[in-house]
C-alpha positions as CSV (number, residue, x, y, z in Angstrom):
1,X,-23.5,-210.3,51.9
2,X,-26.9,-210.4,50.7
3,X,-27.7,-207.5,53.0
4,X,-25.6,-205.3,52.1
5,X,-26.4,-206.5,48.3
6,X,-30.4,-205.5,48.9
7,X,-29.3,-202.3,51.2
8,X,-27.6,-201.0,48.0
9,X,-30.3,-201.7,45.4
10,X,-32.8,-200.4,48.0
11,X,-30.6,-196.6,48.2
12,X,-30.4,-196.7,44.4
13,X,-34.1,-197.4,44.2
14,X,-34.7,-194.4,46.4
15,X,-32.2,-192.2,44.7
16,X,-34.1,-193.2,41.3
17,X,-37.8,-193.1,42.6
18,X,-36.3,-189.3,44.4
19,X,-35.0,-188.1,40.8
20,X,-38.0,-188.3,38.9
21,X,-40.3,-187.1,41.6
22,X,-37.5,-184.2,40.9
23,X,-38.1,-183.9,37.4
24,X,-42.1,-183.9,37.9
25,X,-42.0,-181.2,40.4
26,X,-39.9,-179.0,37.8
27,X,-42.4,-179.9,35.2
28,X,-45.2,-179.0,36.9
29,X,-43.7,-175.4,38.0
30,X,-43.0,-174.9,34.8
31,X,-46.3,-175.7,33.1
32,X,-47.7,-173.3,36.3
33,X,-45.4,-170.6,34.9
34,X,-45.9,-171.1,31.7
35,X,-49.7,-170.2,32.5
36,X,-49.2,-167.7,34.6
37,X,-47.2,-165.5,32.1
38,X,-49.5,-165.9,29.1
39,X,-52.3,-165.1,32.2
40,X,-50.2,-161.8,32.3
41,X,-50.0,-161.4,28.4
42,X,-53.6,-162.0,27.8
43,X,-54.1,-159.1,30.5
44,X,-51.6,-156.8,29.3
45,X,-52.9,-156.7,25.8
46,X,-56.6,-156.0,27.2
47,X,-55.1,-152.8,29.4
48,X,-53.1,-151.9,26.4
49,X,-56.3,-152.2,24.5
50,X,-58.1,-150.3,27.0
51,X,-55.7,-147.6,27.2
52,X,-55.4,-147.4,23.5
53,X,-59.2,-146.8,23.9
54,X,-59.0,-144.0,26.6
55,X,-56.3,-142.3,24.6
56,X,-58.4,-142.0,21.6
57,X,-61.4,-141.2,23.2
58,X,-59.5,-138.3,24.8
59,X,-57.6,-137.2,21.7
60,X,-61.0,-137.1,19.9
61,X,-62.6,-134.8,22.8
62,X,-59.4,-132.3,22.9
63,X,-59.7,-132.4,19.2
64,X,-63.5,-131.2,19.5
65,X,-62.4,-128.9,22.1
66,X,-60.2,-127.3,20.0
67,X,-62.6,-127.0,17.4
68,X,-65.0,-125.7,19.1
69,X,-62.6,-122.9,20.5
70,X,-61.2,-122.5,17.2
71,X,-64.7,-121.3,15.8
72,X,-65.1,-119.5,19.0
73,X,-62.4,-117.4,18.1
74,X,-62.8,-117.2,14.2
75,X,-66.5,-115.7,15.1
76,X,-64.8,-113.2,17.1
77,X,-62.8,-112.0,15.0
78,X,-65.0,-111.6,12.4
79,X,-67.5,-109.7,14.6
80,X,-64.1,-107.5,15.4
81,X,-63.6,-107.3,11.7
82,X,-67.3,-106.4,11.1
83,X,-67.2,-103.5,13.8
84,X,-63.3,-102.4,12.1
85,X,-65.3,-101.8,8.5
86,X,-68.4,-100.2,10.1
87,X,-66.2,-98.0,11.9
88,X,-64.2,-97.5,8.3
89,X,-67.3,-96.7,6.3
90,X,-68.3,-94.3,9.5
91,X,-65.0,-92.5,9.2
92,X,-64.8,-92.6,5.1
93,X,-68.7,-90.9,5.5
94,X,-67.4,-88.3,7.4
95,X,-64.5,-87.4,5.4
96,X,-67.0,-87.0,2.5
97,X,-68.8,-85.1,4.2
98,X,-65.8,-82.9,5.5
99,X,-64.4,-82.8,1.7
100,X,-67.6,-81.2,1.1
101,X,-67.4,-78.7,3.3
102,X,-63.7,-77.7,2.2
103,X,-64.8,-77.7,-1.8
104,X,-67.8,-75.2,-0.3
105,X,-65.4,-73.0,2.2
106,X,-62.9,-73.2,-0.7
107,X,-65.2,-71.1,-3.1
108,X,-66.3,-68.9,-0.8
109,X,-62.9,-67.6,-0.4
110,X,-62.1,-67.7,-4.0
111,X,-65.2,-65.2,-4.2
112,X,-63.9,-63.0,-1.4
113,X,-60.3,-62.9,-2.7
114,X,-61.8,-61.6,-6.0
115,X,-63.9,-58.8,-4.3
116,X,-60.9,-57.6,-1.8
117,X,-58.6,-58.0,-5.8
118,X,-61.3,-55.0,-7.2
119,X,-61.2,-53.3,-3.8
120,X,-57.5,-52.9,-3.7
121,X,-57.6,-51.8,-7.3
122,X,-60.5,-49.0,-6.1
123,X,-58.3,-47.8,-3.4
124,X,-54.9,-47.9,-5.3
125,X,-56.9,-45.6,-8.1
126,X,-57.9,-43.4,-4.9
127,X,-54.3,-43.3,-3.3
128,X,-53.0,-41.7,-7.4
129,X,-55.8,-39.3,-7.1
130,X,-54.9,-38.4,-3.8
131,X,-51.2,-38.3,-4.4
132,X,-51.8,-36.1,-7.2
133,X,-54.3,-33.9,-5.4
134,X,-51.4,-33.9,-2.4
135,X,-48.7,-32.8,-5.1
136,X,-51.1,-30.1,-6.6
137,X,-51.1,-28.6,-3.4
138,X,-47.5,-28.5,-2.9
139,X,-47.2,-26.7,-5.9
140,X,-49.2,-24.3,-5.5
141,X,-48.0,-23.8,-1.7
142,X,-44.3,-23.7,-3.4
143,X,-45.5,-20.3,-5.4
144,X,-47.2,-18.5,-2.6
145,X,-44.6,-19.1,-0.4
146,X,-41.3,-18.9,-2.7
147,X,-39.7,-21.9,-0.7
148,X,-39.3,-25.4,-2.3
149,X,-39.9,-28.2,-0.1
150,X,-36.1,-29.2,-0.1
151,X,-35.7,-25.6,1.2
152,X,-38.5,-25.2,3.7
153,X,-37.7,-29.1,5.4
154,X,-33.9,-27.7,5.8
155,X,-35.5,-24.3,7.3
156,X,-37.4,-26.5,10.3
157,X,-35.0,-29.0,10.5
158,X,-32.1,-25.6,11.1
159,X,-34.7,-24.3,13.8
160,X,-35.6,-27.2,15.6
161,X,-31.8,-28.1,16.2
162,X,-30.9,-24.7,17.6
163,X,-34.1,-25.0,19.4
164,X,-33.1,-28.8,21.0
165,X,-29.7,-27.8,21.7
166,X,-30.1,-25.1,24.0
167,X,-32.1,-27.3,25.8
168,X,-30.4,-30.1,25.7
169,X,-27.3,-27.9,27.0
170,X,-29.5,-26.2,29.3
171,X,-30.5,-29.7,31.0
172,X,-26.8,-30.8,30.8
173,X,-25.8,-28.1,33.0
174,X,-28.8,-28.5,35.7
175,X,-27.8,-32.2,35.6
176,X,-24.4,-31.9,36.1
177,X,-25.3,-29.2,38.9
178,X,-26.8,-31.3,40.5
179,X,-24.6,-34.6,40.3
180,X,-21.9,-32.6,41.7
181,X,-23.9,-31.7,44.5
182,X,-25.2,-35.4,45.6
183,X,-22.8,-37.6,43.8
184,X,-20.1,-37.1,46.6
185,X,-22.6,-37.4,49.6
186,X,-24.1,-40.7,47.9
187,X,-21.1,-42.0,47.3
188,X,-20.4,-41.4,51.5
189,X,-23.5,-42.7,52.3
190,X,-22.5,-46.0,50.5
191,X,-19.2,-46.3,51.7
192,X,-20.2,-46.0,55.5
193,X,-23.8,-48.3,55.5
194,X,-21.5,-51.1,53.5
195,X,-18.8,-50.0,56.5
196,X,-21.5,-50.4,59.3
197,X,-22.9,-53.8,57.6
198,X,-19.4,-55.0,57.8
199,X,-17.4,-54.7,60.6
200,X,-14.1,-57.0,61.2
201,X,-12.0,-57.6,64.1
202,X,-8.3,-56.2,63.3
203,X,-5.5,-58.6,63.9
204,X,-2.1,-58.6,63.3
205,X,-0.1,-60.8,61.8
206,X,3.4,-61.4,64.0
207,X,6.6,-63.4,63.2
208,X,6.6,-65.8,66.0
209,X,4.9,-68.6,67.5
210,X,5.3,-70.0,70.9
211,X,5.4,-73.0,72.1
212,X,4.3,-74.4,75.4
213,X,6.6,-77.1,77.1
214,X,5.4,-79.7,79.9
215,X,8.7,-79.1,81.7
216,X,12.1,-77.7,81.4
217,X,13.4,-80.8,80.5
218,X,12.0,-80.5,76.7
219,X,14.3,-78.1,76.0
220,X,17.4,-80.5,76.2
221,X,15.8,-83.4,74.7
222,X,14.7,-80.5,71.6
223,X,18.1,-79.6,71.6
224,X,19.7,-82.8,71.6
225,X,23.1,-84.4,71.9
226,X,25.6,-81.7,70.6
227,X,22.6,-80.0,69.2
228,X,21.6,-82.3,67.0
229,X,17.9,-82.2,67.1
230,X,17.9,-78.6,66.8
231,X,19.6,-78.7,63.5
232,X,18.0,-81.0,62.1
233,X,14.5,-79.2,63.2
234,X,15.7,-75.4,61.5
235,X,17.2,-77.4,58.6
236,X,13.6,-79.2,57.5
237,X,11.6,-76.4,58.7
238,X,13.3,-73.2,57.7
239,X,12.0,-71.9,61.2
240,X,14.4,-70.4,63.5
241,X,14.1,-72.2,67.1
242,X,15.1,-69.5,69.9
243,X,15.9,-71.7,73.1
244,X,16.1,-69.3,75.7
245,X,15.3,-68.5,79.7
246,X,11.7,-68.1,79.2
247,X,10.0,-70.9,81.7
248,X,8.3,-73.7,79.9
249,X,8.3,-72.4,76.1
250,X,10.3,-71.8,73.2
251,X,9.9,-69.3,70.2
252,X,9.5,-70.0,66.2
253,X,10.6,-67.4,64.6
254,X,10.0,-67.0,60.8
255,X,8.6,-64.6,58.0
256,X,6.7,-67.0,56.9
257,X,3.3,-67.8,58.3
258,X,3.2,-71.3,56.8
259,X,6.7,-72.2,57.8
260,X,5.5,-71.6,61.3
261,X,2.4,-73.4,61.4
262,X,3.9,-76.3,60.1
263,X,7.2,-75.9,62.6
264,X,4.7,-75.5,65.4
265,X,2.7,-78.8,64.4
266,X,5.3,-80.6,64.5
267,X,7.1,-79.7,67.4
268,X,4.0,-80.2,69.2
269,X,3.6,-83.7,67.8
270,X,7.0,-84.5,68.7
271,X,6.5,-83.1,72.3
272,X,3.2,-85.6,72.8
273,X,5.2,-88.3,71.1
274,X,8.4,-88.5,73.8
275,X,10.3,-89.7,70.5
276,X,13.2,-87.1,69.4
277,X,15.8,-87.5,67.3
278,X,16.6,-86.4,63.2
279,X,15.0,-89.2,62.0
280,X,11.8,-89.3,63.8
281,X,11.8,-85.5,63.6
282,X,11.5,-85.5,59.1
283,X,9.1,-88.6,59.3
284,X,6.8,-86.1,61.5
285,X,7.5,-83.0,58.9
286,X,6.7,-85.2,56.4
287,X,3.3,-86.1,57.4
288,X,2.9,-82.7,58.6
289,X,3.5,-81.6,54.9
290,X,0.8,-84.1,53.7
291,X,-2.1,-82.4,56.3
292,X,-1.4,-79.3,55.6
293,X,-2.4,-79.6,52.3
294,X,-6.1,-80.6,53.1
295,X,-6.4,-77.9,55.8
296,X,-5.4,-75.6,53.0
297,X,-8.4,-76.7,50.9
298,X,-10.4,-76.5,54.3
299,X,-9.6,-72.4,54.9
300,X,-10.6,-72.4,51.1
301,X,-14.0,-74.2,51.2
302,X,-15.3,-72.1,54.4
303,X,-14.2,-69.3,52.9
304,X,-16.5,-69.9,49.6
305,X,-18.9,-71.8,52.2
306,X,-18.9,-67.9,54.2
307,X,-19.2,-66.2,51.0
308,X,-21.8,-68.3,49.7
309,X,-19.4,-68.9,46.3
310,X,-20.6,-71.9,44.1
311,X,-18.6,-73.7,41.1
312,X,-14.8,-72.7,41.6
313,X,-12.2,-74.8,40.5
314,X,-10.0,-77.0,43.1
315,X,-7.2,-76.1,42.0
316,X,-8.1,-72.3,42.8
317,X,-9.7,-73.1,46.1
318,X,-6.5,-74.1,47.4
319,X,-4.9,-71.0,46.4
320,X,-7.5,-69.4,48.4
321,X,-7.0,-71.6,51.4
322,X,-3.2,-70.6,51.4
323,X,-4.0,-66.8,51.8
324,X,-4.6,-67.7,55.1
325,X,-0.7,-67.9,55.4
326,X,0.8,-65.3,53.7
327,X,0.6,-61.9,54.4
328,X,0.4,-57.8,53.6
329,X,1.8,-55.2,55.4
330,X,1.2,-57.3,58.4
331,X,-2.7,-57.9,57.2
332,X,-3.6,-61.7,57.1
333,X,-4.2,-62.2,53.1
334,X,-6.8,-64.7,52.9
335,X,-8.6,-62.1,56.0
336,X,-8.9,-59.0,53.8
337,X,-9.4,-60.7,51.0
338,X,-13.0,-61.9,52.6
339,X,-13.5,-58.5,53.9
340,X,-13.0,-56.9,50.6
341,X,-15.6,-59.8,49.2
342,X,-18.0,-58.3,51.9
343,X,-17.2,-55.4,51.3
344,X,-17.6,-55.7,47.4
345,X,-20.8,-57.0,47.6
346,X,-22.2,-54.9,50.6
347,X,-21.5,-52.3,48.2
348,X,-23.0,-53.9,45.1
349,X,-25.9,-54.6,46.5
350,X,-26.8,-50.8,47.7
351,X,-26.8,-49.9,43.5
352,X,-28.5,-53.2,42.3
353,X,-25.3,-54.8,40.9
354,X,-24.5,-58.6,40.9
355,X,-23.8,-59.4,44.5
356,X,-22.5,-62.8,44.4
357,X,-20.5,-61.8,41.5
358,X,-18.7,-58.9,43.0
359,X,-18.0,-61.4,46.0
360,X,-16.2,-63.6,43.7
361,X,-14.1,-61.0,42.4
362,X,-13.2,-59.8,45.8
363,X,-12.0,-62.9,47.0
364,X,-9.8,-63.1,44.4
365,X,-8.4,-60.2,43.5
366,X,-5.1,-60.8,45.6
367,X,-5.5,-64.3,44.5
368,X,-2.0,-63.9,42.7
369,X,-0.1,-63.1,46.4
370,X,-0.5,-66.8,46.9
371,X,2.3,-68.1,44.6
372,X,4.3,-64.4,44.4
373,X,7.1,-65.7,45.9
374,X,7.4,-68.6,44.1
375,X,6.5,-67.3,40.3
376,X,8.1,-64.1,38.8
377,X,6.0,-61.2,38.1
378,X,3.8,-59.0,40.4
379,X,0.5,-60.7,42.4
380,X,-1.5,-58.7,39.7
381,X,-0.2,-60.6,36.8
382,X,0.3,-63.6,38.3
383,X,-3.7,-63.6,39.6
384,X,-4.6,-62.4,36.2
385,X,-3.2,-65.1,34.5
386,X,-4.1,-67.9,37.4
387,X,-8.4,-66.5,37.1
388,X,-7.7,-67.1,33.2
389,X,-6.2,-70.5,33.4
390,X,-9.0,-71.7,35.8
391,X,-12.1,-70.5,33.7
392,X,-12.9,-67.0,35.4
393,X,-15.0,-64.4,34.0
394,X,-14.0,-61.9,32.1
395,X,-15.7,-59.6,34.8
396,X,-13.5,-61.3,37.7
397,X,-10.5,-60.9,35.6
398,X,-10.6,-57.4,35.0
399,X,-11.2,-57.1,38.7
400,X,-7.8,-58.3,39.7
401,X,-6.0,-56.2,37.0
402,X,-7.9,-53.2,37.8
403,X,-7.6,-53.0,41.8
404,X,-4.4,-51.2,41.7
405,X,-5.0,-48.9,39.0
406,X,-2.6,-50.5,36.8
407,X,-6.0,-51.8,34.0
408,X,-8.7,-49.5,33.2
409,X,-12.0,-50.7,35.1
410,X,-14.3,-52.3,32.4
411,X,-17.6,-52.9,34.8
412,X,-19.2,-51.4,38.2
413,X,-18.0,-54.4,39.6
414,X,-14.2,-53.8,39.1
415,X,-14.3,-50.5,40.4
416,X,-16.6,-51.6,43.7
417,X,-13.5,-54.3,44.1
418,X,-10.8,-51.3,43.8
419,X,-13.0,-49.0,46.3
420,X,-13.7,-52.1,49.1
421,X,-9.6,-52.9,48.5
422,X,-8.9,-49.2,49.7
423,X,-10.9,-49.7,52.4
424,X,-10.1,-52.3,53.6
425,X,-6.5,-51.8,53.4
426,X,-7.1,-48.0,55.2
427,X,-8.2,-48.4,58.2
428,X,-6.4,-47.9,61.3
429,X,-4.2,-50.6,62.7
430,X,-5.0,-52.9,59.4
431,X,-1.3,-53.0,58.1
432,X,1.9,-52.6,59.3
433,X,4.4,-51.4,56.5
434,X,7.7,-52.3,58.3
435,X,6.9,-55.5,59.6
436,X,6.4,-55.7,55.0
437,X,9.7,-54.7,54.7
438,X,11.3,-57.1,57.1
439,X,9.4,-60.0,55.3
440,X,10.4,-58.4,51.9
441,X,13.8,-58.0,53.0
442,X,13.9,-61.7,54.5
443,X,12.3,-62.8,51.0
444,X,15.0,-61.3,49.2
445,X,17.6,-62.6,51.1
446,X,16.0,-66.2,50.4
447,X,15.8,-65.6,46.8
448,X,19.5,-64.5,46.6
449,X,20.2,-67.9,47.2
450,X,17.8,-69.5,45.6
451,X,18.7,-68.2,41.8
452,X,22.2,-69.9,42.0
453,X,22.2,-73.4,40.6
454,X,22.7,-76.2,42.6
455,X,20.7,-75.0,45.6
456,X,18.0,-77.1,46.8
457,X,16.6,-74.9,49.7
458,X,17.4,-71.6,51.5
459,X,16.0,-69.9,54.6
460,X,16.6,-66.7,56.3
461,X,17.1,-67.2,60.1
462,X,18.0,-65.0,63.2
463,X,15.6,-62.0,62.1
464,X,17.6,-62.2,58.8
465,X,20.7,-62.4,60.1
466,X,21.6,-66.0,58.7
467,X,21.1,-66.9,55.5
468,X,20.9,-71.1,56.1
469,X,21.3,-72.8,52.7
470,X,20.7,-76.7,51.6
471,X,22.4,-77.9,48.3
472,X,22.3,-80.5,46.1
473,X,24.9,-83.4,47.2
474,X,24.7,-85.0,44.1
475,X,25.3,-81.7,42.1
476,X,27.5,-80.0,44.6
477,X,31.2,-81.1,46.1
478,X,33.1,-79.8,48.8
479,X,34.8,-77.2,47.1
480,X,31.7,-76.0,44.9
481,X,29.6,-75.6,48.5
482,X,32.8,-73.3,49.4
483,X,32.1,-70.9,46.4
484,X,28.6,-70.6,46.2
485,X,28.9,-69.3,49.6
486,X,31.3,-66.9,48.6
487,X,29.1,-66.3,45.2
488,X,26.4,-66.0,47.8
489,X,28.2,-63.4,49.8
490,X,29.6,-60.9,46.9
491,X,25.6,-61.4,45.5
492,X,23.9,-59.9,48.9
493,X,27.1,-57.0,49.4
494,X,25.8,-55.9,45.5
495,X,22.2,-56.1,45.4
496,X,20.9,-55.7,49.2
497,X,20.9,-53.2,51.5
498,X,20.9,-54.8,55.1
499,X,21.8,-53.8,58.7
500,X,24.9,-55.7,60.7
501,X,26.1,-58.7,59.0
502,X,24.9,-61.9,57.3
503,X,25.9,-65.2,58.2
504,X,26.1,-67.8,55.5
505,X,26.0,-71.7,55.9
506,X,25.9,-73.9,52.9
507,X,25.1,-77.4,54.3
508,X,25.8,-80.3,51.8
509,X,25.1,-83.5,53.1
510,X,24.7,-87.0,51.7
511,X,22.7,-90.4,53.3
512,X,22.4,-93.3,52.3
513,X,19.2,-95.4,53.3
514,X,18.2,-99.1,53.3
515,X,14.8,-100.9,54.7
516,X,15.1,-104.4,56.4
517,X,12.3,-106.6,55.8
């Protein structure tokens, strides 16, 4: 018992004697730190006091610095100041001076003005002395001769015209003489070395195309079930397609040059495609349609491009372009239309005239046969009014109304374009006037149609001997397709004159269309 008793007291002991040694440790540390921060205070405030120091020490050096620059640059500018009003009292000296100068120049011209004042006074007392010494004279040369002066001017004046107009008439005559005699030789002489200069292939234009197959076998697949294809092919085109014996080919027949063209493109695009049939065959035209109309503006820009021609508008360089596919009297338009531009200028060139000018004008002086067929009125009026509307010259204008004779020639230019037309349109093998009359006579046919409402398209076919006509579905029933044929019929017996018989069709047909996406 007593152990355990003095066991206990001796653990409190310990416990007690281990407390405060506790509580002196902590009291020490914290007398250590307690030391040790004001340590760090004291030495804080002596390197803030330090810096303080430094700051001012440099703040009072930059200040000095600044000073000193600050003088620097006020003594500079006074020194510039200083030089500024030297060089103003320099300059004010000087205009002194110069002021002098003027006051001194000034009277000295006052003085000469007043001498050359008493001079002219002299010599306008001399000129009245002299006039009256002149009018003395005449007087007195009035009563020895008897004539006034009125009467003796109108007796020179009398003799000196009868004088100059005998030879004025007698040069007249020699000069007419002579123009007689070299005017019509000259005028050979130009007509030939512009003829020589110039010299042009002739070449026919023909109404049909042909064709080239890769095997006989084309021909029924153009053809088609039941003659499908081939429909559908005359009906888009306007071009007759003759199917015949001849190995590996077939023939496009048609008036018109750019009917053909575009019929040939496209039948050889189907061909290299495989893919024939009605639908495939307008999805071709159609895109045939589209490239046609920038190699149209491609004839057109080489033919400026050949010409050397500058600044025309678009709108007539594709007019230009589709010369190339119309025709006269067999003659390829947009082909004689460069050779009379050659021509023209060939020609102005030999008498100093405007060369590139009379080029222009000869290019388009047919300009109007581009759009004849579709615009009323005759290729001269049409042109006329086309070279207006597009900013033309009044030179180039009276060019095209002067090249048949139908408008006075205004200028040496027109009348060059009239002369290179002629020739151009006269030499041998150049035209061909009834293969013109089979294309008027087709052209009539077409417009027969054409004029009656409800028609969308119409083509002459078999050498004229169909008239194939496409009407409005939406305009046109069953019945009313039944009398514009007839209407069509009594219209050709009464205004045309044709050989054999014509055959119309009048094809109405409706589709309806729908894309699956």
């Amino acid at each position: 018992m007593n152990n355990i008793v003095f066991s206990i007291l001796l653990i409190m002991i310990g416990l007690v004697c281990g407390f405060g040694l506790t509580l002196l440790v902590n009291l020490l540390r914290e007398n250590a730190t307690s030391n040790k921060i004001a340590l760090m205070l004291e030495e804080a405030k002596k390197n803030a006091e330090k810096v303080k120091r430094d700051t001012i020490m440099e703040a009072k050096e930059k200040a000095y610095q600044l000073k000193n620059d600050v003088d620097k640059e006020i003594k500079e500018k006074k020194a510039e100041l200083k030089e500024t009003e030297n060089r103003l009292l320099q300059r004010e000296n000087s205009m002194d001076k110069r002021d002098e100068l003027y006051q001194k120049r000034e009277a000295t011209l006052d003085s000469r003005e007043e001498k050359l004042t008493q001079k002219q006074k002299e010599i306008q007392e001399e000129q009245g002395k002299v006039e009256e010494l002149k009018k003395q004279q005449l007087d007195l040369l009035e009563q020895i001769s008897g004539f006034s002066k009125e009467k003796a001017h109108d007796l020179v004046m009398k003799n000196v015209k009868e004088a100059m107009s005998r030879e004025i008439a007698l040069y007249i005559s020699e000069q007419e003489t002579e123009a007689k005699l070299t005017v019509e030789k000259k005028s050979k002489e130009l007509i030939v070395t512009s003829m020589q200069k110039y010299a042009s292939d002739i070449a026919s234009d023909q109404t049909v195309t042909v064709v080239s197959l890769p095997n006989e076998e084309m021909k029924g697949r153009l053809i088609g079930r039941e003659g499908r294809n081939i429909r559908t092919i005359e009906a888009v085109t306007g071009v007759d397609l003759i199917i015949d014996d001849t190995p590996e080919a077939v023939v496009l027949s048609s008036f018109d040059p750019l009917r053909r063209e575009m019929a040939r493109i496209m039948l050889e695009t189907l061909i290299k495609d495989g893919r024939i049939h009605p639908t495939r065959i307008e999805e071709v035209y159609d895109k045939v349609c589209k490239d046609m109309k920038d190699k149209i503006m491609e004839y057109g820009n080489e033919a400026l491009f050949e010409l050397g021609i500058t600044k025309m508008a678009p709108e007539l360089i594709e007019l230009v372009g589709r010369l190339h596919f119309r025709t006269s009297y067999g003659q390829n338009a947009l082909q004689h239309s460069l050779e009379v531009a050659q021509l023209s200028g060939l020609l102005a060139g030999e008498i100093s005239e405007d060369v590139t000018l009379a080029k222009r004008a000869g290019l388009l002086h047919d300009i109007g046969k581009a759009v004849d067929h579709e615009i009323e009125g005759s290729h001269v009026s049409i042109g006329v009014e086309l070279a207006k509307k597009y900013g033309e010259g009044e030179v180039v204008v009276n060019a095209i109304a002067s090249h048949h004779g139908d408008t006075e020639a205004t200028s040496v230019v027109a009348s060059l374009v009239a002369v290179a037309d002629s020739l151009s349109a006269s030499r041998p093998g150049a035209r061909n006037d009834s293969l013109e009359n089979y294309i008027k006579r087709l052209s009539d046919l077409e417009n027969v149609a054409n004029d009656i409402e409800g028609v969308e398209k119409a083509y002459a076919m078999q050498a004229g001997r169909e008239l194939r006509v496409i009407v409005k579905p939406e305009e046109v029933d069953d019945l009313e397709a039944h009398r514009i044929a007839r209407d069509i019929k009594e219209k050709i017996e009464a205004t045309l004159k044709y050989p054999g018989t014509i055959k119309i069709t009048v094809v109405r047909e409706t589709r309806a269309q729908e894309e699956a996406k």
